[in-house]
Structures are given as structure tokens and as C-alpha cells.
C-alpha positions as CSV (number, residue, x, y, z in Angstrom):
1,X,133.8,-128.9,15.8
2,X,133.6,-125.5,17.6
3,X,136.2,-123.0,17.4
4,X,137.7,-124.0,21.3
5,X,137.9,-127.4,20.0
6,X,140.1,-126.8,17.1
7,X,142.0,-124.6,19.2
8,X,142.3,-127.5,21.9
9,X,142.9,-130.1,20.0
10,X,146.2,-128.1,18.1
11,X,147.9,-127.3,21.9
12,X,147.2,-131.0,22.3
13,X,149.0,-131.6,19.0
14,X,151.7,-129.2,19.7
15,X,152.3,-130.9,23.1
16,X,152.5,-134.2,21.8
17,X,154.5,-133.7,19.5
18,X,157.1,-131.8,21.6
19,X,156.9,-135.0,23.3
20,X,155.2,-133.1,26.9
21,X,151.4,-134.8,26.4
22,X,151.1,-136.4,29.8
23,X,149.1,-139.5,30.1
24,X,145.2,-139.0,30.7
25,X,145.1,-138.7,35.1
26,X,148.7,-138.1,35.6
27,X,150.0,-135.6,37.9
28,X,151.9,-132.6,37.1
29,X,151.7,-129.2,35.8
30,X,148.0,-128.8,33.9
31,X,147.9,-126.6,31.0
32,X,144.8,-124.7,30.1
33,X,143.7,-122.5,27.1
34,X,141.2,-120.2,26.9
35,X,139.5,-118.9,23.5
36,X,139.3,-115.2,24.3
37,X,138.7,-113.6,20.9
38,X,138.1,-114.8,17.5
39,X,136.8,-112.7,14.7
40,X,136.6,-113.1,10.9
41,X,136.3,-109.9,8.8
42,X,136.5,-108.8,4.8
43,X,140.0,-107.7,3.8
44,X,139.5,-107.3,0.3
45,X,136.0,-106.4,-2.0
46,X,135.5,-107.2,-5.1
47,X,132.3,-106.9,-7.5
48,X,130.1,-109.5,-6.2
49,X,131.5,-108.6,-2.4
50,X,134.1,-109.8,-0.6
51,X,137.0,-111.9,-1.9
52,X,139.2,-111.9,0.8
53,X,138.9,-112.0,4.6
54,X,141.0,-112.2,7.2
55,X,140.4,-114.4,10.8
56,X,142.4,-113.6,13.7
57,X,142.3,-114.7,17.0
58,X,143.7,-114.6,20.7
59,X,144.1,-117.1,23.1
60,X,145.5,-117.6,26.7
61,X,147.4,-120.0,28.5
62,X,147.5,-121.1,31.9
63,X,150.4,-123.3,33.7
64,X,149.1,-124.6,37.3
65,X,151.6,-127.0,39.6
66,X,150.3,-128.3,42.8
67,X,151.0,-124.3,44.1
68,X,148.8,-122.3,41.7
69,X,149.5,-120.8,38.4
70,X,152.9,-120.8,37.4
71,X,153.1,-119.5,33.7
72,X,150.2,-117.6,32.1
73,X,150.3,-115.8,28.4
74,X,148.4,-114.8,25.7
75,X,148.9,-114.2,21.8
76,X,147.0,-113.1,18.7
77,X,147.5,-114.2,15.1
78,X,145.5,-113.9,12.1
79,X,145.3,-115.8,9.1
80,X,143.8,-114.7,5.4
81,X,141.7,-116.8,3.1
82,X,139.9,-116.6,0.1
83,X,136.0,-116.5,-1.0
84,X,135.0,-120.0,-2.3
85,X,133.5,-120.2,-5.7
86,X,130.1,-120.5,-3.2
87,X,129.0,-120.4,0.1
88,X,130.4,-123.7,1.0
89,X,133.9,-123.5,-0.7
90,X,134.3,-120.1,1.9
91,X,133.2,-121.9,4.8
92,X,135.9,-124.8,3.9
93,X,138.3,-122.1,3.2
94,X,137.7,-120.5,6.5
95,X,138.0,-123.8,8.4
96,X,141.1,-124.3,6.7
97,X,142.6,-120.9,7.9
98,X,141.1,-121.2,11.5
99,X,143.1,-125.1,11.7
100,X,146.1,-123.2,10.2
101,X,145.5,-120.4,13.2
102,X,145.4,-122.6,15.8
103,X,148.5,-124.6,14.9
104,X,150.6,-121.6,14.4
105,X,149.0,-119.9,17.4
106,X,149.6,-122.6,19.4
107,X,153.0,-123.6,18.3
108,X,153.5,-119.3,19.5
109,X,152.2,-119.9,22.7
110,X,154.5,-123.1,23.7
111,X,157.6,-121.6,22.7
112,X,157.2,-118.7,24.7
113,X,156.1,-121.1,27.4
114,X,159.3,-123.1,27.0
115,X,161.6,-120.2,27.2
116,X,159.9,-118.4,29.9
117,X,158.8,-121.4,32.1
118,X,161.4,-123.8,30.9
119,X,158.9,-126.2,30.5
């Protein structure tokens, strides 16, 4: 699963679970997100390279009604992880961290929704 994906399908999560996941084809408000910038980079060396790194990214959200946008935001987090034992233990790490990203991040980005928007 791409990146946008995992970031999509944790606002979809978030929404759901605050109980504001509107059937598939309803009308009413549509939120959007938008993957603006996601980079993963070594935070910490040690003698066979890096051990640590860190992944942060920023999204933006949209809020459109029947009138145009009504609410629009955006946030950056980051998120550490470790080097795997090998190449495929860091990639599972990092997936790990970037699911852990997009919850928190989206979990940010609704809050400040609901107290700005009311919604």
C-alpha cells in the first residue's frame, strides 16, 4: 500500500471511530486529505551506518459543504524507528512507524477540525 493509502485509510479510521464516517454516496460535508510531504532520514549512525531514522510527514485537509471549502488545515509529525537486524526488518520497522504517523497525524488533524469547524 502506498504512503496516501496508509494515510487515507487512518482519517477513515479516525472518522469512524469518532462515529462521523458517512455512508458510501451520502450527502454532506466531503473531507479530503492530501499527502504533501513525507520524508524518511538517519537520526542516529552507528558502525555499520545508520541505526536510527526518523519519518515525518505533513498532510492537509480539506472540508467542502455544498458552498465550497469550509475548513482547511495542515500538520506535520514525525515518528522514529529503528534499523532491522536486515534490510527487511527496517523496511517493517518503517512501515510500522509510517501506520503509527498516520494515526497520530490524523487523530491531530480531526481534533483541530472539531474545535475549529465544530464538526
Amino acid at each position: 500500500m502506498e504512503a496516501g493509502g496508509v494515510f487515507g485509510g487512518a482519517l477513515r479510521e479516525e472518522l469512524s471511530a469518532r462515529g462521523r464516517l458517512a455512508p458510501e454516496g451520502a450527502s454532506g460535508p466531503e473531507l479530503t486529505g492530501e499527502l504533501l510531504t513525507l520524508a524518511s532520514v538517519p537520526s542516529a549512525l552507528g558502525a555499520q551506518g545508520a541505526s536510527a531514522f526518523s519519518l515525518s510527514a505533513t498532510v492537509r485537509v480539506r472540508l467542502r459543504d455544498a458552498s465550497g471549502v469550509v475548513y482547511e488545515d495542515q500538520a506535520g509529525l514525525g515518528e522514529d524507528y529503528l534499523a532491522g537486524v536486515d534490510v527487511l526488518g527496517t523496511e517493517a520497522n518503517r512501515r510500522a512507524a509510517l501506520r503509527r504517523l498516520a494515526r497520530n497525524l490524523s487523530r491531530e488533524l480531526l481534533e483541530r477540525m472539531s474545535v475549529a469547524a465544530g464538526f
